[in-house]
PyMOL commands that place a pseudoatom at each C-alpha (Angstrom):
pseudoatom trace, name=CA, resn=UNK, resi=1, chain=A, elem=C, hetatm=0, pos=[-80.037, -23.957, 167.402]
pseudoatom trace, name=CA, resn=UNK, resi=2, chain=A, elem=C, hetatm=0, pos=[-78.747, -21.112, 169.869]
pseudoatom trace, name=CA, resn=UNK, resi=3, chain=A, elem=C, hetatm=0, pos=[-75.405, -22.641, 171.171]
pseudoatom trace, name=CA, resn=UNK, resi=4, chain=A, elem=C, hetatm=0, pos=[-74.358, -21.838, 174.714]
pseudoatom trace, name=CA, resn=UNK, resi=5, chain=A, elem=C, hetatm=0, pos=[-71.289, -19.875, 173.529]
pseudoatom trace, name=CA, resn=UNK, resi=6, chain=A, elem=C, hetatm=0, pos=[-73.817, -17.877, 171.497]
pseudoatom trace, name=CA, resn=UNK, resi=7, chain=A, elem=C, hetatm=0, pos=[-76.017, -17.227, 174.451]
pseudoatom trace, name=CA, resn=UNK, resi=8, chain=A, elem=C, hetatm=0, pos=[-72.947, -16.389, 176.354]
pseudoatom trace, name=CA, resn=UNK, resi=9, chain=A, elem=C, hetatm=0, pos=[-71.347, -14.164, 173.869]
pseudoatom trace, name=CA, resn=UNK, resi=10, chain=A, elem=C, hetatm=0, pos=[-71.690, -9.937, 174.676]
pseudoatom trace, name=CA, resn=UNK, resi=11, chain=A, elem=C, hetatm=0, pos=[-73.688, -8.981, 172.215]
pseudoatom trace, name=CA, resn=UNK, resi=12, chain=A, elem=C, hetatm=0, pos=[-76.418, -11.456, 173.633]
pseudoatom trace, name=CA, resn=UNK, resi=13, chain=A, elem=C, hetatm=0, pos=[-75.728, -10.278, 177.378]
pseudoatom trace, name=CA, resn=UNK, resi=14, chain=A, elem=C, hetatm=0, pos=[-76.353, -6.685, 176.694]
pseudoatom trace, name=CA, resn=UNK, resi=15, chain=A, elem=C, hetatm=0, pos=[-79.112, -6.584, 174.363]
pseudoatom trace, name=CA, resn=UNK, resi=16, chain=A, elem=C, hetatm=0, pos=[-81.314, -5.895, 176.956]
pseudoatom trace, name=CA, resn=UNK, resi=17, chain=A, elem=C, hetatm=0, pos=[-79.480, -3.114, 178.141]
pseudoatom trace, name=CA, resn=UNK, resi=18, chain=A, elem=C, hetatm=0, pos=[-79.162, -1.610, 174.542]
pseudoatom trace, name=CA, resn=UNK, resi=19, chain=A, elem=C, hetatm=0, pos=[-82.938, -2.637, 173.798]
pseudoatom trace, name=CA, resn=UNK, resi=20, chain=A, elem=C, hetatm=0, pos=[-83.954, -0.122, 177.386]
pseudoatom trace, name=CA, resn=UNK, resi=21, chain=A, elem=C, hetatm=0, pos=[-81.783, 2.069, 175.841]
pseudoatom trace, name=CA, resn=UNK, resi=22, chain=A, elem=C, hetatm=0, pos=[-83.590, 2.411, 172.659]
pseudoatom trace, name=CA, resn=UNK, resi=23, chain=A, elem=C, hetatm=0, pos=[-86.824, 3.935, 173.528]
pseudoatom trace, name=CA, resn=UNK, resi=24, chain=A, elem=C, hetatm=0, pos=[-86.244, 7.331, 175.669]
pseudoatom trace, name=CA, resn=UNK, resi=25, chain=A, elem=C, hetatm=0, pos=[-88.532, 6.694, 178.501]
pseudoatom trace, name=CA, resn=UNK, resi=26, chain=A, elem=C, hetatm=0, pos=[-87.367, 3.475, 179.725]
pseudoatom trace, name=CA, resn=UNK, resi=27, chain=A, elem=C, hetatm=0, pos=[-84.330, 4.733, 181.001]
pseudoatom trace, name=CA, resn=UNK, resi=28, chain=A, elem=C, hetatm=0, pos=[-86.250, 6.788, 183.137]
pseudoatom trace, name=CA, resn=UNK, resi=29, chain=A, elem=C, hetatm=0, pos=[-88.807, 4.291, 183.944]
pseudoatom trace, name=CA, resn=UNK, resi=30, chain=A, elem=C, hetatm=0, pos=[-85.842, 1.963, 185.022]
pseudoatom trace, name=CA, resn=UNK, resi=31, chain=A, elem=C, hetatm=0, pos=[-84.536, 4.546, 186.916]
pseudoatom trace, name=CA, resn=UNK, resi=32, chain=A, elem=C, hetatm=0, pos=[-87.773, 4.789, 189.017]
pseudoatom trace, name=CA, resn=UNK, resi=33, chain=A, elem=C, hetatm=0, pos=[-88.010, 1.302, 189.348]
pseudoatom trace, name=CA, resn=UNK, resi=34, chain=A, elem=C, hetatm=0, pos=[-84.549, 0.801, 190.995]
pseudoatom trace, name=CA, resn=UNK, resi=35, chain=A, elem=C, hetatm=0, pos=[-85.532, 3.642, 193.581]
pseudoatom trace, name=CA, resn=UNK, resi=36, chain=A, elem=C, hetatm=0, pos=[-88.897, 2.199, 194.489]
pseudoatom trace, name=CA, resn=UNK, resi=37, chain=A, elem=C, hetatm=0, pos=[-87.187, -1.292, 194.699]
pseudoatom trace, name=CA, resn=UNK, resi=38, chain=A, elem=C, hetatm=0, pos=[-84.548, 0.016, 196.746]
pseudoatom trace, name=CA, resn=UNK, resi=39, chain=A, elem=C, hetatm=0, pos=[-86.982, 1.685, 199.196]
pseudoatom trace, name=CA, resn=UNK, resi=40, chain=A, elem=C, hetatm=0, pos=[-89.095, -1.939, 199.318]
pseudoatom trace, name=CA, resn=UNK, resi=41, chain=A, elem=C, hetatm=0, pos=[-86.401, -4.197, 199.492]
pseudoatom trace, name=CA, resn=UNK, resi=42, chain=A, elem=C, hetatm=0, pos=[-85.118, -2.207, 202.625]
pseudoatom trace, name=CA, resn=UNK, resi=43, chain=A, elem=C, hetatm=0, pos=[-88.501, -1.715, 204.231]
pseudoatom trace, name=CA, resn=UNK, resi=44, chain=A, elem=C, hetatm=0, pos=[-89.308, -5.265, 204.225]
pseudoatom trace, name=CA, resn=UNK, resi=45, chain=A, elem=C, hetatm=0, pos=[-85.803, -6.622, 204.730]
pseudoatom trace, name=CA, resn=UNK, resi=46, chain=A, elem=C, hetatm=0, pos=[-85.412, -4.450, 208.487]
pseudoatom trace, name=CA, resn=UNK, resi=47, chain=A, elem=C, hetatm=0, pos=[-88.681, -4.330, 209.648]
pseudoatom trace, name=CA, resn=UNK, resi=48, chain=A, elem=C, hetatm=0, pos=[-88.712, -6.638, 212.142]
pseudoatom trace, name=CA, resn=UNK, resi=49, chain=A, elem=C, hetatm=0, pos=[-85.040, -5.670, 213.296]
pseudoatom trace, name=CA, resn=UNK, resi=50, chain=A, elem=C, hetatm=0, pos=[-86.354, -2.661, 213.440]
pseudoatom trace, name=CA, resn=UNK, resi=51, chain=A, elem=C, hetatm=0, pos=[-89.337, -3.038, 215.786]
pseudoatom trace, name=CA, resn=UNK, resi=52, chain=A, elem=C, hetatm=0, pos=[-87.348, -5.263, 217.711]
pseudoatom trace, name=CA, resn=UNK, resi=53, chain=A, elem=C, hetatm=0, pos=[-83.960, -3.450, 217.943]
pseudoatom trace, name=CA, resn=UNK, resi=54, chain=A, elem=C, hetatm=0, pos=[-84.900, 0.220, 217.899]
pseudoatom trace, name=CA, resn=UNK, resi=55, chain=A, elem=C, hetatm=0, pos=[-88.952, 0.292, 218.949]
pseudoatom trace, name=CA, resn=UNK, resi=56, chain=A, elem=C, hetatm=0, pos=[-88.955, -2.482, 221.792]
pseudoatom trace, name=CA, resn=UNK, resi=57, chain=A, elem=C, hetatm=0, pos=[-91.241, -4.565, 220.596]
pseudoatom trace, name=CA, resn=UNK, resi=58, chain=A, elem=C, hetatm=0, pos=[-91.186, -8.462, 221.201]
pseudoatom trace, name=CA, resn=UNK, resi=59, chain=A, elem=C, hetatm=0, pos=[-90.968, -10.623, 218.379]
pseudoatom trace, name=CA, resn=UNK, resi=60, chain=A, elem=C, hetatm=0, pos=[-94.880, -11.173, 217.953]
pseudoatom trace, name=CA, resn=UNK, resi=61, chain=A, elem=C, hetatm=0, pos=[-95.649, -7.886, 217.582]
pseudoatom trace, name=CA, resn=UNK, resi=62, chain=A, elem=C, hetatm=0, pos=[-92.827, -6.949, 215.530]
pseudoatom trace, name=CA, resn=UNK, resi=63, chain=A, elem=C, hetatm=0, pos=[-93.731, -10.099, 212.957]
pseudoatom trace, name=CA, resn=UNK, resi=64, chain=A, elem=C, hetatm=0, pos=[-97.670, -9.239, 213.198]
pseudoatom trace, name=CA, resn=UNK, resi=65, chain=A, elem=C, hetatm=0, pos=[-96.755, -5.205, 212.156]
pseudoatom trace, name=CA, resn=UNK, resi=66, chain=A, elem=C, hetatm=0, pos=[-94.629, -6.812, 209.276]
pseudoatom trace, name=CA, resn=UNK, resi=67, chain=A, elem=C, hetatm=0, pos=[-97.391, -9.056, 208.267]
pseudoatom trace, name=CA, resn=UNK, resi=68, chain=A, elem=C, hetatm=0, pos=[-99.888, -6.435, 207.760]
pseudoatom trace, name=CA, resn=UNK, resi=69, chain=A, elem=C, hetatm=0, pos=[-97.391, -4.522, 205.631]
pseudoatom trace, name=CA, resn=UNK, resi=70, chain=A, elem=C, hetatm=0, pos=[-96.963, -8.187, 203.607]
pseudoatom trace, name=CA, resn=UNK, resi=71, chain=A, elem=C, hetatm=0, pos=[-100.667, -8.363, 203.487]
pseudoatom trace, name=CA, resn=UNK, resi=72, chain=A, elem=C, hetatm=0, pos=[-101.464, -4.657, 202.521]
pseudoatom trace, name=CA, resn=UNK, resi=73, chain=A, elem=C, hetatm=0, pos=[-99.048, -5.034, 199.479]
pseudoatom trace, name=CA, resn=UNK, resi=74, chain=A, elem=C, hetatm=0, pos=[-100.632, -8.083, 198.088]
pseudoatom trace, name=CA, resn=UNK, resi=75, chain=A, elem=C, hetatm=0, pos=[-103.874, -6.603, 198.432]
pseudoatom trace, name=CA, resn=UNK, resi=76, chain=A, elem=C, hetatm=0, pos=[-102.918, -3.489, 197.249]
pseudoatom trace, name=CA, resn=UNK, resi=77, chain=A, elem=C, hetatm=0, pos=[-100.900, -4.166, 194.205]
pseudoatom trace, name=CA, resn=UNK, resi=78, chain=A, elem=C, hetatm=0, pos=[-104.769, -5.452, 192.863]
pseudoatom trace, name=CA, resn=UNK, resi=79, chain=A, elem=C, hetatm=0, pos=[-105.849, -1.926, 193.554]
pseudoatom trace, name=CA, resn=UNK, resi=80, chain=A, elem=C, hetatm=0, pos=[-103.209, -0.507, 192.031]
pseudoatom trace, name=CA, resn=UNK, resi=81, chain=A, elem=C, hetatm=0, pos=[-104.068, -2.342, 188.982]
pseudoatom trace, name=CA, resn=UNK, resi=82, chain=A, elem=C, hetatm=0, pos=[-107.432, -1.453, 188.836]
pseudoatom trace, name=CA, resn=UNK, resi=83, chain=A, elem=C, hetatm=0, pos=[-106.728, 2.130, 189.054]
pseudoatom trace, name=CA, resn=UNK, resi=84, chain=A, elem=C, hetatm=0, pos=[-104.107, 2.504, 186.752]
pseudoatom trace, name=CA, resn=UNK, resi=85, chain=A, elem=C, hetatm=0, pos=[-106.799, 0.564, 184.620]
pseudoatom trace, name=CA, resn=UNK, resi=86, chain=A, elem=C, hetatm=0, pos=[-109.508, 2.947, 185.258]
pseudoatom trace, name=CA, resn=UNK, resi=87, chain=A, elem=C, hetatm=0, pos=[-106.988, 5.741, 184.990]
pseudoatom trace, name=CA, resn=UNK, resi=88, chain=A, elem=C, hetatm=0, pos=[-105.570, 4.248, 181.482]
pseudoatom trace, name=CA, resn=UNK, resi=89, chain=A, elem=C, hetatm=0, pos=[-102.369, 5.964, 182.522]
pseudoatom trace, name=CA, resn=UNK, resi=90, chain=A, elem=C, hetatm=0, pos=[-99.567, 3.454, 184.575]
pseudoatom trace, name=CA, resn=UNK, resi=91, chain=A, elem=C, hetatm=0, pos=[-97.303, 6.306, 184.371]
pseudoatom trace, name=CA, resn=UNK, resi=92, chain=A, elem=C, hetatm=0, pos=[-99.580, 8.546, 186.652]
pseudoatom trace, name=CA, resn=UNK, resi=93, chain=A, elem=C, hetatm=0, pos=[-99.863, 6.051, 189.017]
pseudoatom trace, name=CA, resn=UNK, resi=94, chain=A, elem=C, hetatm=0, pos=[-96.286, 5.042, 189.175]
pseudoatom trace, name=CA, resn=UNK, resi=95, chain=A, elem=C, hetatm=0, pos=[-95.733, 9.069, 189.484]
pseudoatom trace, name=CA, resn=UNK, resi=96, chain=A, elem=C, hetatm=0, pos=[-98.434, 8.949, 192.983]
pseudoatom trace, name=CA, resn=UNK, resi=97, chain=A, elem=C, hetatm=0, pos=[-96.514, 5.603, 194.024]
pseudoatom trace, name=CA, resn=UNK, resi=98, chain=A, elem=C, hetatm=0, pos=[-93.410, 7.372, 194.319]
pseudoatom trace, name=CA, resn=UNK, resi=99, chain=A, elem=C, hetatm=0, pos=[-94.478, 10.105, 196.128]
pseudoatom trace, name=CA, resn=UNK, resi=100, chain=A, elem=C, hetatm=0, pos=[-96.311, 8.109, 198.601]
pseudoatom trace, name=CA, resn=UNK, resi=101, chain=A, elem=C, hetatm=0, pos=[-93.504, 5.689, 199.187]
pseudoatom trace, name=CA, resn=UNK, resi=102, chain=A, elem=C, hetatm=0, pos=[-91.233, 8.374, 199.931]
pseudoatom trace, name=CA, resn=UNK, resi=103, chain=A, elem=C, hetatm=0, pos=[-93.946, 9.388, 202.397]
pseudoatom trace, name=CA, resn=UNK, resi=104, chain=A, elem=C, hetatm=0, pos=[-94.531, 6.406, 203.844]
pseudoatom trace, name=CA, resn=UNK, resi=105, chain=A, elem=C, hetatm=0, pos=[-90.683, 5.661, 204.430]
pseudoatom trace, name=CA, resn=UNK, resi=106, chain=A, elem=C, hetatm=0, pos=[-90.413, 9.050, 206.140]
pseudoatom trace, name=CA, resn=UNK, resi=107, chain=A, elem=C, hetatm=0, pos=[-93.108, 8.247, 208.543]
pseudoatom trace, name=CA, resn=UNK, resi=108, chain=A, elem=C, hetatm=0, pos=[-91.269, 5.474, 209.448]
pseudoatom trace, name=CA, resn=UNK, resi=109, chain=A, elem=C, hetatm=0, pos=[-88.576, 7.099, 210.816]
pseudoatom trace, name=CA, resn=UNK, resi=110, chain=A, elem=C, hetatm=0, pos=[-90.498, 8.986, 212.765]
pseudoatom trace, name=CA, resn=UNK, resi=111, chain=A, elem=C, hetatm=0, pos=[-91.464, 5.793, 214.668]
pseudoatom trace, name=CA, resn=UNK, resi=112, chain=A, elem=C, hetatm=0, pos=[-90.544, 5.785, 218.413]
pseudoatom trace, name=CA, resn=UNK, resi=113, chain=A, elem=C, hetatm=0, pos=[-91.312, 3.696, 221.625]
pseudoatom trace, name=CA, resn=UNK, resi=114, chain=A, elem=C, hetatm=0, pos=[-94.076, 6.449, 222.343]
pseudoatom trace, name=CA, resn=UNK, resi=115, chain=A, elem=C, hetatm=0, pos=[-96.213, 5.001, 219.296]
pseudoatom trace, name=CA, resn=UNK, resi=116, chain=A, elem=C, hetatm=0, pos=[-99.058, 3.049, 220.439]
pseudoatom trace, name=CA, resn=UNK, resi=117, chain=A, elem=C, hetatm=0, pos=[-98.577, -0.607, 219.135]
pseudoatom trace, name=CA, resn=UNK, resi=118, chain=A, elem=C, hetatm=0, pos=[-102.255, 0.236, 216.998]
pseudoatom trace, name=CA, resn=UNK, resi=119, chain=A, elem=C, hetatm=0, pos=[-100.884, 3.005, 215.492]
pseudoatom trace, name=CA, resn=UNK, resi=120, chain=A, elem=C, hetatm=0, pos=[-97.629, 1.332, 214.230]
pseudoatom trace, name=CA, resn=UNK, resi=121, chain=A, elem=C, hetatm=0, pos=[-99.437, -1.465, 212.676]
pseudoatom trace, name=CA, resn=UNK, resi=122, chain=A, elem=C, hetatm=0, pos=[-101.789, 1.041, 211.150]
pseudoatom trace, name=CA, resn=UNK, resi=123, chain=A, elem=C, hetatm=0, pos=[-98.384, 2.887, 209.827]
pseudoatom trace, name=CA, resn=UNK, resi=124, chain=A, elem=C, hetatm=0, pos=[-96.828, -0.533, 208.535]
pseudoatom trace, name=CA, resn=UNK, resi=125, chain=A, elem=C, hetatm=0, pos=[-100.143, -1.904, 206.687]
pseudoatom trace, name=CA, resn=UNK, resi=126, chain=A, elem=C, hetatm=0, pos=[-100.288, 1.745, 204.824]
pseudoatom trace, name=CA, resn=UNK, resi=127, chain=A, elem=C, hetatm=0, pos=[-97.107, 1.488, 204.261]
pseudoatom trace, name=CA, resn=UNK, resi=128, chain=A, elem=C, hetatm=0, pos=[-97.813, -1.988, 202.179]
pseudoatom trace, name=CA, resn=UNK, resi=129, chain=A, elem=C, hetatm=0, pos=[-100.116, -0.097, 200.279]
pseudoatom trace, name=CA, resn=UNK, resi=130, chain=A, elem=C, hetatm=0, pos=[-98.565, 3.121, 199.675]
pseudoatom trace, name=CA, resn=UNK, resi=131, chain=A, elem=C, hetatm=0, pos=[-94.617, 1.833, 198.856]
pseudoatom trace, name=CA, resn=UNK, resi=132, chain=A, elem=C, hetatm=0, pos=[-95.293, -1.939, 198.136]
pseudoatom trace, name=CA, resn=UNK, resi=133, chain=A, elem=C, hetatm=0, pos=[-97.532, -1.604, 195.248]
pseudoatom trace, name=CA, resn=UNK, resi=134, chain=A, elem=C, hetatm=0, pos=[-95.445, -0.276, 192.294]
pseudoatom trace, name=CA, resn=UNK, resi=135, chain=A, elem=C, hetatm=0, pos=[-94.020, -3.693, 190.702]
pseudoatom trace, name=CA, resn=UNK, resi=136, chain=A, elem=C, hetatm=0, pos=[-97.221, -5.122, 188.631]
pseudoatom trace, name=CA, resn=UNK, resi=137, chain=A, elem=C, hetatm=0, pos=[-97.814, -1.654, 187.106]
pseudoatom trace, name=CA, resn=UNK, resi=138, chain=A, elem=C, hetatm=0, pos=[-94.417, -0.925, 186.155]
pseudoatom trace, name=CA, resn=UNK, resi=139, chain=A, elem=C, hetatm=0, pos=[-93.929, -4.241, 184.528]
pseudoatom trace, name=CA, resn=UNK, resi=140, chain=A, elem=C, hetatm=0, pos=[-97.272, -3.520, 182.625]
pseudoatom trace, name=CA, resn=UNK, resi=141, chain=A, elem=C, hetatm=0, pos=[-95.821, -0.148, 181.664]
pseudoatom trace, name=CA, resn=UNK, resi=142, chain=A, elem=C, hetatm=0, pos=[-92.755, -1.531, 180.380]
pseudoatom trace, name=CA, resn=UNK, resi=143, chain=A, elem=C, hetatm=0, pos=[-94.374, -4.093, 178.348]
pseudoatom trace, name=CA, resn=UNK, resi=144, chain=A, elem=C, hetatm=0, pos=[-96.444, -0.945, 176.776]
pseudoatom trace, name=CA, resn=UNK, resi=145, chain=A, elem=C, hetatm=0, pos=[-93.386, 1.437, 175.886]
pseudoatom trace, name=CA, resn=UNK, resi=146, chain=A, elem=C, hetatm=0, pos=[-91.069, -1.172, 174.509]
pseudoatom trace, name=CA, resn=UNK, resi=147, chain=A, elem=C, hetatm=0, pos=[-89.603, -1.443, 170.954]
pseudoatom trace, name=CA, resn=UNK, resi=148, chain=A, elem=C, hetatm=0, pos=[-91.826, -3.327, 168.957]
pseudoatom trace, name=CA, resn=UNK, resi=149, chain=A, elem=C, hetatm=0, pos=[-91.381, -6.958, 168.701]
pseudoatom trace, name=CA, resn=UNK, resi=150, chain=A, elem=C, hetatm=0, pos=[-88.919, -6.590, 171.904]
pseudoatom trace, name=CA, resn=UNK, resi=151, chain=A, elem=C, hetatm=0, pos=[-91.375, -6.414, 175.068]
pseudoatom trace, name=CA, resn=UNK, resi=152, chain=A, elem=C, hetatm=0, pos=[-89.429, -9.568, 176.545]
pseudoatom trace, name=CA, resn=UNK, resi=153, chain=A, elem=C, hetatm=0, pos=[-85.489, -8.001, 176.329]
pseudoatom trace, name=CA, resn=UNK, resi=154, chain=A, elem=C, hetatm=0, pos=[-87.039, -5.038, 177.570]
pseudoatom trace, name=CA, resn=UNK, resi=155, chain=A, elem=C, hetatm=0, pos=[-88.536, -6.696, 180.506]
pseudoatom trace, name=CA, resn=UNK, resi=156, chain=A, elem=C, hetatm=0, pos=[-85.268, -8.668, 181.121]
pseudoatom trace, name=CA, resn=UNK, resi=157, chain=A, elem=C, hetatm=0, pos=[-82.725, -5.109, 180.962]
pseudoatom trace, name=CA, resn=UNK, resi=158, chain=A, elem=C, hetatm=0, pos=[-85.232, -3.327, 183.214]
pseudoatom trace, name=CA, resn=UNK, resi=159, chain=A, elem=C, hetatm=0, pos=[-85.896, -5.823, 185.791]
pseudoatom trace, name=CA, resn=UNK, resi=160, chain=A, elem=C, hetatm=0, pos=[-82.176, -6.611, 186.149]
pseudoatom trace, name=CA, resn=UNK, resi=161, chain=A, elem=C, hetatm=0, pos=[-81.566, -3.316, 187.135]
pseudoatom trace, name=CA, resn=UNK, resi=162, chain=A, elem=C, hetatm=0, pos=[-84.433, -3.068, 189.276]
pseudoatom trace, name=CA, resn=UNK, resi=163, chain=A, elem=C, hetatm=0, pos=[-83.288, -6.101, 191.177]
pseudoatom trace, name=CA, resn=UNK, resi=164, chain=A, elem=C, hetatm=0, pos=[-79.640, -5.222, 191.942]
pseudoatom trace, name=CA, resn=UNK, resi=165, chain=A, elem=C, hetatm=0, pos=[-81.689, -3.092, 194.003]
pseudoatom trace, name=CA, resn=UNK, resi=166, chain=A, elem=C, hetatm=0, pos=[-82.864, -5.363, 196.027]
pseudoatom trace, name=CA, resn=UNK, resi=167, chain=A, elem=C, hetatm=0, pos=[-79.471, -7.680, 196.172]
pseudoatom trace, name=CA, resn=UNK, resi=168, chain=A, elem=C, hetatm=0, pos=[-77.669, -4.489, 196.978]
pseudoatom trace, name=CA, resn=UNK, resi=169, chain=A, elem=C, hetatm=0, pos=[-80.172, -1.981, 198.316]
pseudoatom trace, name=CA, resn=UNK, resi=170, chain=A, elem=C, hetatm=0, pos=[-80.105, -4.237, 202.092]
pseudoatom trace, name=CA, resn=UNK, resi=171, chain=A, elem=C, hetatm=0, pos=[-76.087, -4.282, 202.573]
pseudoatom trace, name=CA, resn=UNK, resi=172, chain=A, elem=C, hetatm=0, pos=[-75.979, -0.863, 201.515]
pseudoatom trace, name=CA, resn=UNK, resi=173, chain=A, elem=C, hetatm=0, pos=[-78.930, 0.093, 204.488]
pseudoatom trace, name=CA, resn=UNK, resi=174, chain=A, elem=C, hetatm=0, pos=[-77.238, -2.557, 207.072]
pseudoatom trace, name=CA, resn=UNK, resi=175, chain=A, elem=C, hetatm=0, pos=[-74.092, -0.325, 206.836]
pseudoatom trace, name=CA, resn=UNK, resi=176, chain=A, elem=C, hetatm=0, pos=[-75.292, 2.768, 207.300]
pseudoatom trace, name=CA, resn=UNK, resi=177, chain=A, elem=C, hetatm=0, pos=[-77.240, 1.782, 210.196]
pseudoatom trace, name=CA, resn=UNK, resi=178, chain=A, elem=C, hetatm=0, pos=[-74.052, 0.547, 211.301]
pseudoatom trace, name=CA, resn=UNK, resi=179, chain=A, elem=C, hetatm=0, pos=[-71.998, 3.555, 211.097]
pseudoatom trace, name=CA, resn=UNK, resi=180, chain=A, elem=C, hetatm=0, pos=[-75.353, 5.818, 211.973]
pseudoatom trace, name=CA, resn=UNK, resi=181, chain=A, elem=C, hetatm=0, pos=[-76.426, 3.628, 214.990]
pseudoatom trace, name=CA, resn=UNK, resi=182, chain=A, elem=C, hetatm=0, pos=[-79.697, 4.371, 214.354]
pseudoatom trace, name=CA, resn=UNK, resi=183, chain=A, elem=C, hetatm=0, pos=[-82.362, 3.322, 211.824]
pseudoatom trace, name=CA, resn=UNK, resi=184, chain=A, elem=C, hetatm=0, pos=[-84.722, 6.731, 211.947]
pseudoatom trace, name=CA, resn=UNK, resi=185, chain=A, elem=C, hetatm=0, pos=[-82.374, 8.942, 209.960]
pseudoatom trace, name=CA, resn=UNK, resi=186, chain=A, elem=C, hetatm=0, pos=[-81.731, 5.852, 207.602]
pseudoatom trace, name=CA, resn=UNK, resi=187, chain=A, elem=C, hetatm=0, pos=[-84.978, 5.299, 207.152]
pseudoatom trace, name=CA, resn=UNK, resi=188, chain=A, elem=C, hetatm=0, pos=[-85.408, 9.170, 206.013]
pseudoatom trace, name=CA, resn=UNK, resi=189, chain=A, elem=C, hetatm=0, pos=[-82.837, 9.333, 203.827]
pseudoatom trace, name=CA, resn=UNK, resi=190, chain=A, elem=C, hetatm=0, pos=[-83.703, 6.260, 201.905]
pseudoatom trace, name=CA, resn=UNK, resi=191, chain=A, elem=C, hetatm=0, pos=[-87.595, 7.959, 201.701]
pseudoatom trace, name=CA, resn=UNK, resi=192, chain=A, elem=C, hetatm=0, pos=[-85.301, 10.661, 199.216]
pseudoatom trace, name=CA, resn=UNK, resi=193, chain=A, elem=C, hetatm=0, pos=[-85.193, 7.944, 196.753]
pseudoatom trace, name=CA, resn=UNK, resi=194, chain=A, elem=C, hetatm=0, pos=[-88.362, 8.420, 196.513]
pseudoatom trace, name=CA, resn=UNK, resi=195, chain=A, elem=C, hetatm=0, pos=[-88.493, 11.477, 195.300]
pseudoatom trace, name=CA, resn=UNK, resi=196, chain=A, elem=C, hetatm=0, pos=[-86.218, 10.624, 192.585]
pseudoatom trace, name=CA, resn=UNK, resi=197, chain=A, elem=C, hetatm=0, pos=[-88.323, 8.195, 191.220]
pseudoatom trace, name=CA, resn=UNK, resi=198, chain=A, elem=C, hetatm=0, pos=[-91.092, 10.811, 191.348]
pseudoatom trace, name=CA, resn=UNK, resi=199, chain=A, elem=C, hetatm=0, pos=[-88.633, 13.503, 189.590]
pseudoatom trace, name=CA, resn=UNK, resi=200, chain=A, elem=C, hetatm=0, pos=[-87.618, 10.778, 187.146]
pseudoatom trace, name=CA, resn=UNK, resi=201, chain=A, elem=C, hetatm=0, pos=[-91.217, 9.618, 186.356]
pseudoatom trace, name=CA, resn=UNK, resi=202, chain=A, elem=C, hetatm=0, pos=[-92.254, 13.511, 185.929]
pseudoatom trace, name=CA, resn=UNK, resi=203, chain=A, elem=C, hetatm=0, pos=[-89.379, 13.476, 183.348]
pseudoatom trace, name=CA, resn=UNK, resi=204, chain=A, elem=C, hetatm=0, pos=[-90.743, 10.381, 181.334]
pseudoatom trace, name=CA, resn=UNK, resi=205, chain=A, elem=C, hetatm=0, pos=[-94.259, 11.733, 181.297]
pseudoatom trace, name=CA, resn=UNK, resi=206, chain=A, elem=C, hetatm=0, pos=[-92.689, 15.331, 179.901]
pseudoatom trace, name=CA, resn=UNK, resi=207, chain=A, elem=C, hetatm=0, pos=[-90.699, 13.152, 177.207]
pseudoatom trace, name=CA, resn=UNK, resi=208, chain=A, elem=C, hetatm=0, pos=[-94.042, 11.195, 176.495]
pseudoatom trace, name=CA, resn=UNK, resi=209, chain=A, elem=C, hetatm=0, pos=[-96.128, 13.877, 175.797]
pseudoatom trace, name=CA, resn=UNK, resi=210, chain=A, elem=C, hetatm=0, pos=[-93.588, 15.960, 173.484]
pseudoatom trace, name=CA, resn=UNK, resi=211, chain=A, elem=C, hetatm=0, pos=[-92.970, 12.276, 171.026]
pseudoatom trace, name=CA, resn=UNK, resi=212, chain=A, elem=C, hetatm=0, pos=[-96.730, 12.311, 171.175]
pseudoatom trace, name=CA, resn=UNK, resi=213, chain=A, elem=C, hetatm=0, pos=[-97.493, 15.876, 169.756]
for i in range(1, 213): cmd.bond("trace and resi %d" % i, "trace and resi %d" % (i + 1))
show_as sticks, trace
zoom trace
């Protein structure tokens, strides 16, 4: 019977960590992850602070343009799915993912009141799509790449990581919009996370491809 001290003890806290550790590309993969979580977590977190603040939208409108992002992403992450599916490569899709939510993010600091309120919404439900999307077909990756016999501590180091992302990721965006006064050039430099998920996934498919041969 696993005692509470025992499940408490280090060696049981960071076997996760040493289990991502073990197999080269989930490092990398984790890596990504944090980036593209960092890059939702913000989007969805200030949107409607954003239109309201910044844009001059009312309340309505701001929630209805954040709604269509919500909705985009649910919808979307099925596509995703399917493709990477069809594709029988998560990796490559993660790889498009991170390029397009990089994108994405820098469109939306490009946002200003001279947007038409149809072309914003348009620009938030893509958004859903193109930087929203990531999570089910990471998770499926990491489940494929783990150490044998290990698919659940792999799952658990990962996702931990990924998810002081999101904790973190909004405090860390508050502040700079604080000390920037804006959120445009926030927005942009968060889309540069991105691009090193991108440069990180480009890394793991390199590293996949040379264990393979």
């Amino acid at each position: 019977v696993l005692s509470f001290r025992a499940l408490l003890s280090p060696a049981n806290l960071t076997e996760p960590f040493r289990t991502v550790a073990q197999t080269p590309t989930l490092p990398l993969l984790t890596l990504a992850s944090f980036c593209l979580a960092a890059i939702q977590g913000n989007l969805l977190s200030f949107a409607v602070t954003y239109l309201t603040d910044e844009i001059g939208l009312n309340l309505i409108e701001a929630g209805a343009a954040s709604s269509a992002m919500l909705i985009a992403g649910v919808a979307g992450r099925i596509l995703m799915g399917w493709i990477a599916d069809r594709l029988g490569s998560a990796l490559a899709v993660l790889r498009i993912l991170a390029f397009t939510a990089a994108g994405a993010t820098f469109m939306m600091s490009t946002i200003d009141r001279s947007w038409s309120y149809g072309a914003i919404v348009a620009l938030f439900a893509a958004t859903g799509i193109l930087a929203t999307t990531w999570n089910g077909v990471f998770l499926a990756e990491v489940a494929r790449i783990a150490p044998k016999g290990k698919v659940g501590l792999a799952t658990a180091g990962s996702a931990f990581i990924t998810f002081l992302a999101y904790s973190f990721g909004p405090f860390v965006f508050a502040t700079a919009v604080s000390t920037v006064g804006a959120y445009g050039p926030v927005y942009a430099g968060v889309a540069c996370l991105g691009l090193v998920a991108a440069v990180a996934l480009l890394i793991a498919g390199h590293l996949r491809k040379t264990s393979d041969r």
